[in-house]
C-alpha positions in Angstrom: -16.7 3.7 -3.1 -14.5 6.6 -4.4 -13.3 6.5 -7.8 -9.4 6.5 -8.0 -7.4 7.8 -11.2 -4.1 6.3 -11.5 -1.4 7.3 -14.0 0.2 4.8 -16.7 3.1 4.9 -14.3 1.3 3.9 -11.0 -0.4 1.0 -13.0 2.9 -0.2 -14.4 4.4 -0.2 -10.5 1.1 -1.7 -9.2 1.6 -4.3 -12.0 5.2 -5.8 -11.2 3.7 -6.1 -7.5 1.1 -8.2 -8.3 0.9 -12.0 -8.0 -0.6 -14.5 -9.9 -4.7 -13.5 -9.9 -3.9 -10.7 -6.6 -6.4 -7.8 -8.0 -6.1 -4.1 -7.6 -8.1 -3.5 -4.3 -6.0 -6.8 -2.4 -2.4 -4.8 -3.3 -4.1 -1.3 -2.3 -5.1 -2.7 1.2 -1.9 -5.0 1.9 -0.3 -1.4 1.1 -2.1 0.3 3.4 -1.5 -2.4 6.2 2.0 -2.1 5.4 2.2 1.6 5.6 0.0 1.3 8.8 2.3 -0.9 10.4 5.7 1.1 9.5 3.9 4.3 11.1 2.9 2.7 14.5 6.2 1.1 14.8 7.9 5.0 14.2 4.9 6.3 17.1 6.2 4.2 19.1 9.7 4.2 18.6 9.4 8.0 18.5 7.7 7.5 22.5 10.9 5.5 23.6 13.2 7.9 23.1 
């Protein structure tokens, strides 16, 4: 696993997203599936026009 090195800032933001007992790595993936998601739906929007 490849180590990561986040600024006080990022913590801090990381921080105010996380609930109750949610650890690092569960608000890292949910990001990614988020970010995932937004960029298919802009693929394929992108394809309809």
């Amino acid at each position: 696993m490849p180590q990561v090195h986040l600024d006080e800032e990022t913590v801090a933001r990381l921080d105010s997203l996380r609930e109750e007992d949610e650890d690092y790595d569960e608000i890292i993936t949910e990001l990614i599936n988020i970010y995932e998601a937004e960029e298919l739906t802009l693929f394929r929007t992108g394809d309809e026009v």
